[in-house]
C-alpha positions in Angstrom: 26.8 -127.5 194.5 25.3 -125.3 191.8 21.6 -125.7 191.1 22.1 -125.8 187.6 25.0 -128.1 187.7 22.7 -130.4 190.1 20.1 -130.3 187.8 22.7 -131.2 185.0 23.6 -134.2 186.6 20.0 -135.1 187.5 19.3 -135.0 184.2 22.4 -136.9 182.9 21.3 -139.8 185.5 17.7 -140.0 184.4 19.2 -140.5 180.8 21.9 -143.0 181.4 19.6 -144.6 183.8 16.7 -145.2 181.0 19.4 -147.4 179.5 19.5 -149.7 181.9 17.6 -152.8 181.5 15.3 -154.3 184.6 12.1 -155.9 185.0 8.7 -155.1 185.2 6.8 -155.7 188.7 3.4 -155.1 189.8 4.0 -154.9 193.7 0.6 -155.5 195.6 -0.2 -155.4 199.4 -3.1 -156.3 201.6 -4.1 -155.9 204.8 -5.7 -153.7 207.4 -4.6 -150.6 205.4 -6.5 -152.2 202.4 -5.5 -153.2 199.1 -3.0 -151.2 196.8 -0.9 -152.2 194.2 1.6 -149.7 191.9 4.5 -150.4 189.0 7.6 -150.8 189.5 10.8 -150.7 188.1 13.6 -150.7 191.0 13.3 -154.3 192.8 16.6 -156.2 193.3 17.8 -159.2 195.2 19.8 -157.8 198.6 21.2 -161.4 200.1 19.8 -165.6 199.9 21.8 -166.4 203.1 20.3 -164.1 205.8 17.9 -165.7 207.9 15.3 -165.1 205.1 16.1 -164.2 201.7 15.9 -160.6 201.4 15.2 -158.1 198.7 14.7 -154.3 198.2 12.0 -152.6 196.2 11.6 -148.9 195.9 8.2 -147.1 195.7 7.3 -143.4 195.0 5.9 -141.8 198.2 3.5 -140.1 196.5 2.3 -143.9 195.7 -1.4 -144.9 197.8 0.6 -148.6 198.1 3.4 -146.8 199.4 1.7 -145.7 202.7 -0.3 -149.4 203.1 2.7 -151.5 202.3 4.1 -149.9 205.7 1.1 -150.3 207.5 0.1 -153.7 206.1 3.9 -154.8 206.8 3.6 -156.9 204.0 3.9 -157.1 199.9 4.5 -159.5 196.8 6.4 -158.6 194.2 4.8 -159.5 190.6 7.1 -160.2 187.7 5.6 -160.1 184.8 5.8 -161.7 181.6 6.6 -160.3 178.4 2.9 -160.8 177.3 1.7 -158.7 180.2 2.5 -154.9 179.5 -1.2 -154.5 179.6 -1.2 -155.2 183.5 1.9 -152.8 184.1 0.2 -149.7 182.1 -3.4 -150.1 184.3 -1.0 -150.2 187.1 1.1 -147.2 186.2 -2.8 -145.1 185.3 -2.6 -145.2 182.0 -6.2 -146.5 181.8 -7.8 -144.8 184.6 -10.8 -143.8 182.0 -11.6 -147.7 181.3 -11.1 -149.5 184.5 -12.4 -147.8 188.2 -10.3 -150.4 190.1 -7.1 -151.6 188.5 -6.7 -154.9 189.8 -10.0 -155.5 187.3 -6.8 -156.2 184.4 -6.3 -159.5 185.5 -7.2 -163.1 188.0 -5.8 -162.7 191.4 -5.2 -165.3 194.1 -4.0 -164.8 198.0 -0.4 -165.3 198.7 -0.2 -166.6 202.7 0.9 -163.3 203.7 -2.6 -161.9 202.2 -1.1 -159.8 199.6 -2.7 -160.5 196.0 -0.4 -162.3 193.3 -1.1 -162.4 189.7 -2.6 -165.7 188.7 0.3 -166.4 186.4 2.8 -164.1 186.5 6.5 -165.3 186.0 7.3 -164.9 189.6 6.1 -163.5 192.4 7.8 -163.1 195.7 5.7 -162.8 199.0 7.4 -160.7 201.7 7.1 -159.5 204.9 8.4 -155.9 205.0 11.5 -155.4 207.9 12.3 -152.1 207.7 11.9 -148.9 205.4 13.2 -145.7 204.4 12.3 -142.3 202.5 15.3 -141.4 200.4 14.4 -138.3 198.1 11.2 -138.8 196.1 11.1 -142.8 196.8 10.4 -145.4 199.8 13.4 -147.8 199.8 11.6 -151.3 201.7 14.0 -154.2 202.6 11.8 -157.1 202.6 11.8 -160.8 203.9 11.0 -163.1 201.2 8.4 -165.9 203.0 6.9 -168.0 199.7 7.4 -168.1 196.5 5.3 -168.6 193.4 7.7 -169.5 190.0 5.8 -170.2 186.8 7.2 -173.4 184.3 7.8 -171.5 181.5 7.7 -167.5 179.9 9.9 -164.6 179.5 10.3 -161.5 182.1 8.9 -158.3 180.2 11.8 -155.7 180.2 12.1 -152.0 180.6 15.2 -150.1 178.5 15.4 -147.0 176.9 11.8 -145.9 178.5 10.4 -148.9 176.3 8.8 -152.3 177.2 11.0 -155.1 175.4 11.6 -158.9 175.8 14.8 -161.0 176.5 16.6 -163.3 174.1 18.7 -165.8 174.3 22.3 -164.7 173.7 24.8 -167.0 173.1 28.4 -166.4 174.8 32.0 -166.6 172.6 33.6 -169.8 172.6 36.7 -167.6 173.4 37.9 -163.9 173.6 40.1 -164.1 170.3 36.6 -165.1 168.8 34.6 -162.4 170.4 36.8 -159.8 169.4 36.8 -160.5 165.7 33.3 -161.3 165.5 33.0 -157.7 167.0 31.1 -155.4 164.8 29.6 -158.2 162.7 26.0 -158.9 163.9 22.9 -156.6 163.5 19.6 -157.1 165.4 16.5 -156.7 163.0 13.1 -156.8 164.0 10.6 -158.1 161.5 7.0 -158.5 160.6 5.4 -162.3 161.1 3.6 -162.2 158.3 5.8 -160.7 155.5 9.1 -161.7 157.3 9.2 -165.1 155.6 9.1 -163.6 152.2 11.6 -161.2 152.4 14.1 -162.0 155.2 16.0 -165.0 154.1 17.3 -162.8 150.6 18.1 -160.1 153.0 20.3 -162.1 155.0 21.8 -164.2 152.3 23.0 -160.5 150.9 24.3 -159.9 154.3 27.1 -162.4 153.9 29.3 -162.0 157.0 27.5 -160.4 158.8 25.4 -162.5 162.0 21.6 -161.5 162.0 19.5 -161.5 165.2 16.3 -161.9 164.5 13.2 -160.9 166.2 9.5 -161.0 164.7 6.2 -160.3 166.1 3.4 -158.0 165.5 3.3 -154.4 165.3 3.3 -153.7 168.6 6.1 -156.7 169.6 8.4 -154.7 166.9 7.6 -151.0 168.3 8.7 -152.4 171.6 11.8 -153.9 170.7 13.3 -151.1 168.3 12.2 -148.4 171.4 13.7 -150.5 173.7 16.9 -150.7 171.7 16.5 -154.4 171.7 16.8 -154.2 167.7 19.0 -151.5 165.6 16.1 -152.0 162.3 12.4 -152.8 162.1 11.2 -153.4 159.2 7.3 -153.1 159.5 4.1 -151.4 158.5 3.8 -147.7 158.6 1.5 -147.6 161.2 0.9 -146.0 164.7 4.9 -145.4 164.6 5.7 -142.7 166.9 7.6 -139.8 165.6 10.8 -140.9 167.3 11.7 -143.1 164.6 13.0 -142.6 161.1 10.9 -144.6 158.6 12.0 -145.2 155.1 9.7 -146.2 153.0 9.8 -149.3 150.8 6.9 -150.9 149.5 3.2 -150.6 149.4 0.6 -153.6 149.5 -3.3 -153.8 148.2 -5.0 -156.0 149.9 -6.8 -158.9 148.1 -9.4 -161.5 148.2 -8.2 -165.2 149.2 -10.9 -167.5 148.4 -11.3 -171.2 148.3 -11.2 -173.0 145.0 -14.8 -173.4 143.7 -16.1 -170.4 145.2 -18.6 -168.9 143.9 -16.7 -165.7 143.3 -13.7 -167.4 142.6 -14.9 -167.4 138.6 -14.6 -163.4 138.8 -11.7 -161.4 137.5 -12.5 -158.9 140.8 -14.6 -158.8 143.6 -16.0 -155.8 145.5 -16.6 -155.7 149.1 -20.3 -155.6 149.4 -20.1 -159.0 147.4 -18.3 -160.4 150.4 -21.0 -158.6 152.9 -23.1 -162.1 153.5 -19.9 -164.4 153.6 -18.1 -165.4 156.4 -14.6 -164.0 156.8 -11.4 -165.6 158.3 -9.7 -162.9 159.9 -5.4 -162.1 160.9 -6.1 -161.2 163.9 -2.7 -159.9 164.4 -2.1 -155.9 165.3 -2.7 -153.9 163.3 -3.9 -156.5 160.3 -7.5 -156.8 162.2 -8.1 -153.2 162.0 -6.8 -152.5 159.0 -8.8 -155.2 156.9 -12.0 -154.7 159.1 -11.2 -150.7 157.9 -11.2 -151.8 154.8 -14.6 -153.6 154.7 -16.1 -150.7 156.9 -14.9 -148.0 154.0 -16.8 -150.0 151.8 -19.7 -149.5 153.7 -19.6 -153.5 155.0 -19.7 -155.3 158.3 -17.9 -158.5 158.0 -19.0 -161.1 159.6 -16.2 -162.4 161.1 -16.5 -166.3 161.6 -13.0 -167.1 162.9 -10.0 -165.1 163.5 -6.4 -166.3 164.0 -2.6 -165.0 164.9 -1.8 -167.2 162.2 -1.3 -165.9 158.2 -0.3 -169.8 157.5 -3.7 -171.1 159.5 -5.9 -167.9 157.6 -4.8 -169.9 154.7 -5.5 -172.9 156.0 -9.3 -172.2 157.2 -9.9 -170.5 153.6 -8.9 -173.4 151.7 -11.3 -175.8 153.8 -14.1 -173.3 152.9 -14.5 -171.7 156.3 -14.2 -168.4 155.1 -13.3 -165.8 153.1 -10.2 -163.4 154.1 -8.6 -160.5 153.4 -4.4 -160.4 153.1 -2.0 -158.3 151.4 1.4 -160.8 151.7 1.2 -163.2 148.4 2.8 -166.8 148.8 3.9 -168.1 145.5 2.0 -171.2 146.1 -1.9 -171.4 145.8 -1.6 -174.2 147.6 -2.7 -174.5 151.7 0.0 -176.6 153.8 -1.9 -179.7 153.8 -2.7 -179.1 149.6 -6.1 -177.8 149.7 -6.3 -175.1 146.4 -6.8 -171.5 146.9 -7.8 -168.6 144.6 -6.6 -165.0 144.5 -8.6 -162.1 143.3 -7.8 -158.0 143.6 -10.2 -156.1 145.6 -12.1 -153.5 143.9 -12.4 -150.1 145.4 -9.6 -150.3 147.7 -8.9 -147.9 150.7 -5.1 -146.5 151.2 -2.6 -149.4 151.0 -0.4 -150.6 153.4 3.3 -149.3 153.5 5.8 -151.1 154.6 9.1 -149.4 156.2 12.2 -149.7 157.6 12.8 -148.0 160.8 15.4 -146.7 163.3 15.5 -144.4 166.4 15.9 -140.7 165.4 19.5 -139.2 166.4 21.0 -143.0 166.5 24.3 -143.3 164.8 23.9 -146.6 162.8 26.2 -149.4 163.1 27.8 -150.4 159.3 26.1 -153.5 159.7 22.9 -151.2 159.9 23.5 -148.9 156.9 24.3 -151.8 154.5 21.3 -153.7 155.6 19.2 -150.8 154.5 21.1 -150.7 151.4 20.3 -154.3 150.7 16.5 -153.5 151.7 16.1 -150.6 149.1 17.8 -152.7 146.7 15.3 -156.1 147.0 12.2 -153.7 147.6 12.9 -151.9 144.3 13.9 -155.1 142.7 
């Protein structure tokens, strides 16, 4: 065949196959080779009714585990959770300057067959390697599967569309009549935790007939899914967004004060930052709200003292109206009032840095479904509204 036809197809199959969905594994070994462990993508059952169960799991040769799995003669096969991208990047190298040995990312325990196992990963299957074989760039090792380790509860971290993402419960049609005319009809939006609540429900009352999936998170939960194709929209902040993605603008938010009522400061029409500088602070310790409010207090020339921090913008709330702090937010409830009725008090910020923008975005060179284009139709409507 023609080189450059070969390299066509090549090509063509790296593409199509970055749409294809698997899990992420952290397979580890152990033995008189040593310790090794590398990520990996390609690991799939092979038969439950041989002697043992079986499974394969491909490794690049170039891979130090590659060579000690085959002399060790054994492996376990790590599946992470969707919490745990962390552990597959140190094991892929992407933090080779922080960590000299990368099973420092995380608590390890002995399977029987000596190989190490994630303290909690989802699953993890320990094998005993029967037989294996170089095809091209990667080791192909059929393994027997001797003991098994299966958490209660979590979600397998995915890999799509050369993006980590997380599963979600689909529901099937009730029939295929159904299916087909609900075709065309649902859109998958990824939201913001903290500012979803406020906006979402009018955005999906205008999107009458239409079926919204709904995914929220943080930042870096939403980056992941609308990489990972997991969701057509994201509407988030204007951060750290890579240049992949077409980002509409929509709104722009100044942060502000939240104090408890009777402060001290809550008698002021404003406050500045260095007024805050001896008071504790609640913070939303939720990517990137922890940075960018700490920024803010750092501009000012201020080192909060942080006294509690939280994923929670209801539980911020919560701590400020008990008098535990101080915080910084930029979403505005239209109650003053904390969930179990404790007063709050909202004052602007004086001297503010850059505000935070919020956006609507979608993978660059992606035709958008209808669904899609009226949603952000509806979204520049309600923003400018």
């Amino acid at each position: 065949m023609d080189a450059k036809i070969e390299q066509t197809v090549r090509n063509r199959f790296l593409e199509g196959m970055s749409h294809a969905a698997c899990t992420v594994n952290i397979v580890t070994t152990d033995g008189p080779a040593g310790r090794a462990g590398v990520t990996v993508s390609a690991m799939a059952s092979v038969s439950a009714d041989s002697e043992w169960p079986t499974m394969l799991v491909c490794v690049h040769h170039l891979s130090p585990a590659a060579a000690r799995i085959v002399e060790n003669g054994v492996l376990c096969v790590n599946v992470l959770r969707d919490d745990q991208s962390y552990i597959s990047d140190t094991f892929a190298g992407r933090f080779k300057d922080e960590v000299s040995d990368k099973f420092e990312c995380a608590e390890w325990v002995s399977m029987p067959s000596a190989a190490p196992r994630i303290d909690d990963p989802l699953v993890a299957f320990d094998c005993r390697l029967v037989s294996s074989e170089k095809v091209g760039t990667h080791y192909i090792f059929l393994c027997e599967v001797r003991d098994l380790y299966i958490s209660r509860s979590g979600s397998p971290l995915i890999y799509a569309n050369r993006a980590y993402g997380a599963s979600m419960r689909i529901d099937g049609a009730r029939s295929l009549a159904a299916a087909r005319a609900n075709a065309g009809t649902r859109l998958s939006v990824a939201c913001f935790h903290t500012f979803g609540p406020f906006i979402m429900p009018r955005l999906i009352q205008r999107m009458e007939g239409i079926g919204i999936r709904l995914v929220e998170g943080d930042q870096r939960r939403l980056r992941e899914s609308i990489r990972a194709g997991e969701s057509e929209l994201a509407l988030l902040y204007d951060i750290d967004l890579d240049d992949d993605l077409v980002k509409i603008p929509l709104d722009q938010l100044q942060p502000y004060v939240l104090l408890p009522d009777g402060h001290r400061l809550a008698a002021q029409s404003e406050i500045e930052a260095t007024e805050l500088a001896e008071e504790p602070m609640v913070l939303l310790d939720a990517p990137p709200s922890a940075d960018y409010f700490v920024g803010v207090m750092r501009a000012a020339g201020v080192e909060p003292l942080i006294a509690h921090r939280t994923i929670s913008f209801e539980m911020v709330r919560g701590m400020v109206g008990h008098g535990l702090g101080y915080a910084l937010l930029v979403t505005k409830p239209a109650s003053d009032m904390t969930y179990d009725g404790m007063k709050l008090v909202v004052r602007p910020l004086v001297r503010q840095q850059a505000p935070s923008s919020i956006v609507i975005a979608h993978r660059k060179h992606e035709i958008l479904s209808a669904p899609a284009r009226r949603f952000i139709e509806c979204c520049l409507e309600v923003f400018k509204g």
